[in-house]
C-alpha positions as CSV (number, residue, x, y, z in Angstrom):
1,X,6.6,-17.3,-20.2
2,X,6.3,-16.4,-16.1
3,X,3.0,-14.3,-15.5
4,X,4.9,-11.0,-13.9
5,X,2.3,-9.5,-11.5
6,X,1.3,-5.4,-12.6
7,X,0.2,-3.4,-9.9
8,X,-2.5,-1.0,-9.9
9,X,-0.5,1.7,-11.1
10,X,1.0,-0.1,-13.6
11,X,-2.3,-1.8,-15.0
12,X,-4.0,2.1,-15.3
13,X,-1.1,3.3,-17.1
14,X,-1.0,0.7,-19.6
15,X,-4.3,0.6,-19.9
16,X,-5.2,4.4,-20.7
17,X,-2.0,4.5,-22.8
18,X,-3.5,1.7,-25.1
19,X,-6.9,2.8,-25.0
20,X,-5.5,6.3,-25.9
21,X,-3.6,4.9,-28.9
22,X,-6.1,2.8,-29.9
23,X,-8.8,5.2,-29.8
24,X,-7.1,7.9,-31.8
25,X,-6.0,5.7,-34.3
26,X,-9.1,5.6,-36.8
27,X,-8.8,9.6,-36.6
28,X,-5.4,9.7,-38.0
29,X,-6.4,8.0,-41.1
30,X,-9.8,9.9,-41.4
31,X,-7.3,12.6,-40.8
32,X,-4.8,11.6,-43.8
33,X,-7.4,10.3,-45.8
34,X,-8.9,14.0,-45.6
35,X,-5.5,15.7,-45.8
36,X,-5.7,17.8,-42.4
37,X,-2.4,17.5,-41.7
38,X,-2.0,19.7,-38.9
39,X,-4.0,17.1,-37.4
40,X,-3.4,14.5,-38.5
41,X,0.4,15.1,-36.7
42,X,-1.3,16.1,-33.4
43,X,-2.6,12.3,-33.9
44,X,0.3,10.4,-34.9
45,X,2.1,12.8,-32.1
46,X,-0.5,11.3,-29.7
47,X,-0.1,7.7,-30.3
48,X,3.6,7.4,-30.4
49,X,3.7,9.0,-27.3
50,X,0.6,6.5,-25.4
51,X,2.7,3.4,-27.5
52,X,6.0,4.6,-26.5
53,X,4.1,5.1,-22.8
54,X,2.7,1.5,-22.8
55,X,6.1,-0.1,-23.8
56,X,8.3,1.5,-21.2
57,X,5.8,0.6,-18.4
58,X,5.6,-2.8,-19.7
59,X,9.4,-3.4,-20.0
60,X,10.7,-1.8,-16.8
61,X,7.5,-1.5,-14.4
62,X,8.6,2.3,-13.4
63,X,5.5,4.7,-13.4
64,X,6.5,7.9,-12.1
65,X,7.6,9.3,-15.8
66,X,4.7,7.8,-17.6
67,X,2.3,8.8,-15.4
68,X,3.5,12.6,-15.7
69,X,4.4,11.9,-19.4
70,X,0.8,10.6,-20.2
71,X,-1.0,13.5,-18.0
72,X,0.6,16.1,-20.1
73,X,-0.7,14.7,-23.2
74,X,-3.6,14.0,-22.1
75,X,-3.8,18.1,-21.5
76,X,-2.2,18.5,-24.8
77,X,-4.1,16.1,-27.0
78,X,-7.8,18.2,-25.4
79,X,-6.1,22.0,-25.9
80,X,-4.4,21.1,-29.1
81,X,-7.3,19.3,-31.2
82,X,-9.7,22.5,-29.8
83,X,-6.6,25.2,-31.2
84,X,-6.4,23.5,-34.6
85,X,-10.4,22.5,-35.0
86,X,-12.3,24.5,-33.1
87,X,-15.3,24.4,-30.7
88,X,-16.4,21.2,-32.1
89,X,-13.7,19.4,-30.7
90,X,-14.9,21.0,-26.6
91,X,-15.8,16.9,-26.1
92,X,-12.0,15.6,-26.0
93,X,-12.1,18.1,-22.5
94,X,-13.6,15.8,-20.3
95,X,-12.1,12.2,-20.7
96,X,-8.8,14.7,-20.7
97,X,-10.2,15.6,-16.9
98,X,-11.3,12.0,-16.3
99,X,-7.2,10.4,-17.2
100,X,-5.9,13.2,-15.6
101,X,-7.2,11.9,-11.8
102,X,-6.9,8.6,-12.4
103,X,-3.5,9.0,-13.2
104,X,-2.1,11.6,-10.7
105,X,-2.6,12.4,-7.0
106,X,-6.2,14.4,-6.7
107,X,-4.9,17.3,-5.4
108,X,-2.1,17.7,-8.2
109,X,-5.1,16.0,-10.8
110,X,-7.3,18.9,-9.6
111,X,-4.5,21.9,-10.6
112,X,-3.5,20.7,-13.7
113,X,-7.6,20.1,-14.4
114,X,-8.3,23.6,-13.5
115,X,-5.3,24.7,-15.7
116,X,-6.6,22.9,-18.7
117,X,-10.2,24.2,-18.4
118,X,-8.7,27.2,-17.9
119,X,-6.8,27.6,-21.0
120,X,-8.9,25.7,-23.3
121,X,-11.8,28.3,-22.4
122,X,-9.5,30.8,-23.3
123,X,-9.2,29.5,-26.4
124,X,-13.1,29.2,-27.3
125,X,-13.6,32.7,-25.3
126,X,-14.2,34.3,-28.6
127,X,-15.8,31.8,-30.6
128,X,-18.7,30.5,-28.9
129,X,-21.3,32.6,-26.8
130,X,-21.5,33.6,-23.1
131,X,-24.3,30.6,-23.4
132,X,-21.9,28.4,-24.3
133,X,-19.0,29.4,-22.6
134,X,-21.4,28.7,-19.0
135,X,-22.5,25.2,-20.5
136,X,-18.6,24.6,-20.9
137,X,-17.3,25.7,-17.1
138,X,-20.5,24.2,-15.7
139,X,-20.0,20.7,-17.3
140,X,-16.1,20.8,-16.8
141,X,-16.5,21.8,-13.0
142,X,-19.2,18.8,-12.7
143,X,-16.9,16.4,-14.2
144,X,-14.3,17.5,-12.0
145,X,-16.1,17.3,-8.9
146,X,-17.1,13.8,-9.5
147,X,-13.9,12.7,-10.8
148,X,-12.5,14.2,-7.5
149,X,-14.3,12.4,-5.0
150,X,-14.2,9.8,-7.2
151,X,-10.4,9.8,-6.9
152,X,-10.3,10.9,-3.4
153,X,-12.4,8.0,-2.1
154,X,-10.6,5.2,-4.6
155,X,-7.3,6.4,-2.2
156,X,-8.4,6.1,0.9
157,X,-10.1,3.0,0.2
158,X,-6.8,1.5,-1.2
159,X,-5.4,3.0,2.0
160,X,-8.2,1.0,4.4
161,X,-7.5,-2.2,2.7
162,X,-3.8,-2.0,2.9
163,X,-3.8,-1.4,6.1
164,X,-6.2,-4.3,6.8
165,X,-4.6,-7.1,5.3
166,X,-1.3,-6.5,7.2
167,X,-3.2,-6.3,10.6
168,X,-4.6,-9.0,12.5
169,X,-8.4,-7.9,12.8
170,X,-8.8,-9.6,16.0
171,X,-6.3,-7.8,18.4
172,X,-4.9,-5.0,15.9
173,X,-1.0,-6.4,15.5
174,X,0.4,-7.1,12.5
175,X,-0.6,-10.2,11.3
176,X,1.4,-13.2,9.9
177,X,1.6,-11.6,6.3
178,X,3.4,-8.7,7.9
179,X,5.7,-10.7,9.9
180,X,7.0,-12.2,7.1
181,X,7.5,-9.2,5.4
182,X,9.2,-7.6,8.0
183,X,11.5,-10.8,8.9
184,X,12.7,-10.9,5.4
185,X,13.6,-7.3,5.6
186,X,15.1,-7.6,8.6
187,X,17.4,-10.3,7.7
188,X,18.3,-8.9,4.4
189,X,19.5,-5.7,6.7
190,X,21.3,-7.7,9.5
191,X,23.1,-9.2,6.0
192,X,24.1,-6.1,4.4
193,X,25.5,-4.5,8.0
194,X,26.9,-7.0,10.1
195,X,27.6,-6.9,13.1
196,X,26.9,-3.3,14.0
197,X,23.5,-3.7,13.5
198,X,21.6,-6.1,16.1
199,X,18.1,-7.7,16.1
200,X,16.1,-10.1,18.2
201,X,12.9,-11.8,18.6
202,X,10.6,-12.8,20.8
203,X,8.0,-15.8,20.9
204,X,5.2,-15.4,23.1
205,X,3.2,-18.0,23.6
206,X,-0.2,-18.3,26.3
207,X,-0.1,-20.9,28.9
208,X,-2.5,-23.0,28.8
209,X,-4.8,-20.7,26.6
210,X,-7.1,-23.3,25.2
211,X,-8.6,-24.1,28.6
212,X,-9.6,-20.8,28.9
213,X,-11.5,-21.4,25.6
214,X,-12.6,-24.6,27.0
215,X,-14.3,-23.4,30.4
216,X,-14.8,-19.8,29.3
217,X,-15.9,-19.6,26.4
218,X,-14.4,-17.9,23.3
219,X,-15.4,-14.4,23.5
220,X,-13.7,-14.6,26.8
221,X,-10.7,-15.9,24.8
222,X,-10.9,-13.4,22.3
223,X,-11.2,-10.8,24.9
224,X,-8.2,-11.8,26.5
225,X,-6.3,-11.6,23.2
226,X,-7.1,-8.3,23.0
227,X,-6.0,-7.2,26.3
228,X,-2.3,-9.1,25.9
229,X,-2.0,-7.7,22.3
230,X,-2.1,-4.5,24.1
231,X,-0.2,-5.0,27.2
232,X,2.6,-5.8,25.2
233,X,2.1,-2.8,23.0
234,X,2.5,-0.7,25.3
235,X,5.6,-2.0,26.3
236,X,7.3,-1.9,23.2
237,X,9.0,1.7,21.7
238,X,9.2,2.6,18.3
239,X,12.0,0.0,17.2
240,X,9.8,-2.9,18.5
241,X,7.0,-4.8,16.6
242,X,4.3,-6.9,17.7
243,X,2.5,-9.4,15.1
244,X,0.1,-12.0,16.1
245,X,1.9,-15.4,14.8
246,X,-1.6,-17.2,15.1
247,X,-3.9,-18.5,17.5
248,X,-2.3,-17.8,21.4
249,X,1.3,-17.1,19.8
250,X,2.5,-13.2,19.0
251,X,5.9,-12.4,17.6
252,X,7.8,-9.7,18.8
253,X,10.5,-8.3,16.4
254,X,12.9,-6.0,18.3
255,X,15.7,-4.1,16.6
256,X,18.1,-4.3,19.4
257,X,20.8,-5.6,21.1
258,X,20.6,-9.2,23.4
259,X,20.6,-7.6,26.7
260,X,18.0,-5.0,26.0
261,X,15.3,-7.3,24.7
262,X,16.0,-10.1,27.8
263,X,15.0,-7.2,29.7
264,X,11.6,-6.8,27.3
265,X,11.1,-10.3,27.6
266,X,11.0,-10.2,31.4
267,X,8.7,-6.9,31.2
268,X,6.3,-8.7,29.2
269,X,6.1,-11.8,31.1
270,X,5.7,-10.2,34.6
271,X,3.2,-7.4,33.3
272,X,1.0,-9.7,32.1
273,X,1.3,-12.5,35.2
274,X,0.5,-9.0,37.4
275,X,-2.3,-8.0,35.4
276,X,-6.1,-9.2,36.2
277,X,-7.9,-10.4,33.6
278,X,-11.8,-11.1,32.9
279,X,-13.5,-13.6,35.8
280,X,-10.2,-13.2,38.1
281,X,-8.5,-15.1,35.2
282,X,-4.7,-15.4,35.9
283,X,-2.4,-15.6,32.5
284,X,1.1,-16.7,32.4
285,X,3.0,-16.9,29.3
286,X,6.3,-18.5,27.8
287,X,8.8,-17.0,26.2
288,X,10.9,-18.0,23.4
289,X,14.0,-15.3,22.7
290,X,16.2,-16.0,19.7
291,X,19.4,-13.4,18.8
292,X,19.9,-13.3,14.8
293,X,22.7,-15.1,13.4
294,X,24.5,-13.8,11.0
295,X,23.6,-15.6,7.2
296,X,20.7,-17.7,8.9
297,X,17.3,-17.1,7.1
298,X,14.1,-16.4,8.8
299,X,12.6,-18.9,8.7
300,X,15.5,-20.5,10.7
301,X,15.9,-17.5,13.3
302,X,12.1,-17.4,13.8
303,X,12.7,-21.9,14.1
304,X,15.1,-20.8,17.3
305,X,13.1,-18.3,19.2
306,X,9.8,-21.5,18.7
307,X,12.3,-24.1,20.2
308,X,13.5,-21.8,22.8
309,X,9.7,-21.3,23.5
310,X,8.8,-24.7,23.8
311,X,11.9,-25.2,26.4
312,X,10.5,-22.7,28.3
313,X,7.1,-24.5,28.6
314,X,9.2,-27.7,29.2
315,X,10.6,-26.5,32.0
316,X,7.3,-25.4,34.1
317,X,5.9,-22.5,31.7
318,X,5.7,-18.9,32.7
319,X,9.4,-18.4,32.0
320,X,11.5,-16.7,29.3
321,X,14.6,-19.1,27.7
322,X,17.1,-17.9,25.8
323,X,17.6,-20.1,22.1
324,X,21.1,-21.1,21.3
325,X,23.3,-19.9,19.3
């Protein structure tokens, strides 16, 4: 059988859902064994549910219901067992807090937290003492703070990491992972809405770059990276992309139409032969431009705009050549 690849969301779902069912097990059969029945159907309630949870995840790799689905147990499993058994039962409160911000957004984790302690010390109001009732909001409020920021930080760290392995960490563009990405969804668009829909790209390539290396140094090279990757940048609107292909080479994907993006191309290639680099460096650059064709993949389109290139550097370098059709 293939190995299908879970993400995260997937793999916390699944896992808290079996742990759940798994751990609440050996109580429903204390449970029947002692005849609590009330009980003893808030358990069985419990697992189907977390089973039920783990299976659909499993078989359709959706997590939007389960995630809700399993954080309104989780509430009811912790207010439920206190209602039926009493203040003894004020420990199934915090892994209840706990599942709740690992499986929902913190800021919605953190309502439906406060909403839990809320009504589960309602229900113990009366039957433990003001002692008591302070232990109980003081520990609930310190679980919730540190599952918060535990939560909080988790995201953004998720957030930092996505962003850095789709950007080259050298000049900032996208690297050659998001390329692809984009490419592939770019084709698969041009497919589905031909031919209103027009897209073209551009291979940039450094004239002789590796000299610079060479008599420079690299830091100089790397500096000079840097300041292309942003001359071209700034050049580029909103419907225009800029990877770094690898090494000298950057990939530009523009959404538009042929004559627009021969009119980039040309930008590009004078702004940086105008601009003055590093140690009165002058950098020229050769431009391959490639027009999709309709039912080629990318792999093939991205093939024209590097043989289009390497005409260009053929025929003196410094120039921008158009890829056939």
């Amino acid at each position: 059988m293939k190995y299908q690849k879970r993400s995260s969301e997937e793999q916390i779902v699944m896992s808290i859902s079996a742990a759940g069912a798994l751990c609440i097990l050996p109580f429903l059969i204390i449970r029947i064994y002692n005849q609590d029945w009330y009980i003893a159907l808030l358990n069985f309630t419990t697992i189907a549910i977390t089973s039920g949870l783990f299976a659909y995840v499993y078989l359709t790799k959706r997590t939007l219901l389960a995630r809700w689905l399993l954080s309104i147990t989780c509430m009811f499993i912790a207010s439920g067992t206190i209602w039926l058994k009493g203040p003894d039962q004020i420990v199934w409160t915090y892994p209840a807090i706990i599942c709740l911000f690992f499986i929902l957004p913190p800021n919605i984790a953190a309502l439906l937290s406060a909403f839990t302690v809320t009504l589960i010390g309602f229900l113990l109001f009366s039957e433990i003492s003001l002692l008591d009732n302070v232990r109980f909001y003081f520990s609930s409020l310190i679980t919730f703070i540190f599952s918060y920021a535990f939560s909080d930080r988790m995201l953004y760290q998720q957030a930092q990491l996505l962003i850095l392995s789709y950007k080259d960490p050298l000049t900032g563009a996208g690297n050659r992972r998001a390329m692809e990405e984009q490419l592939i969804s770019s084709v698969q668009f041009q497919r589905q809405q031909p031919p209103q829909s027009k897209a073209c790209l551009l291979l940039i390539d450094l004239d002789e770059f590796k000299k610079i290396n060479t008599q420079q140094g690299h830091a100089c090279g790397d500096n000079i990276l840097v300041q292309t990757a942003a001359l071209i940048e700034h050049l580029l609107s909103s419907e225009q992309h800029l990877f770094r292909f690898g090494g000298e080479e950057f990939v530009v994907l523009a959404n538009n139409d042929l004559e627009q993006t021969i009119n980039l191309a040309e930008n590009i290639r004078e702004t940086i032969n105008d601009f003055q680099f590093e140690k009165d460096i002058h950098l020229t650059v050769s431009i391959g431009l490639a027009e999709y064709q309709f039912d080629e993949t990318s792999f093939e389109w991205l093939g024209r705009a590097d043989t289009a290139m390497h005409q260009a550097k053929a025929a003196g370098r410094d120039l921008c050549c158009l890829a056939a059709s």
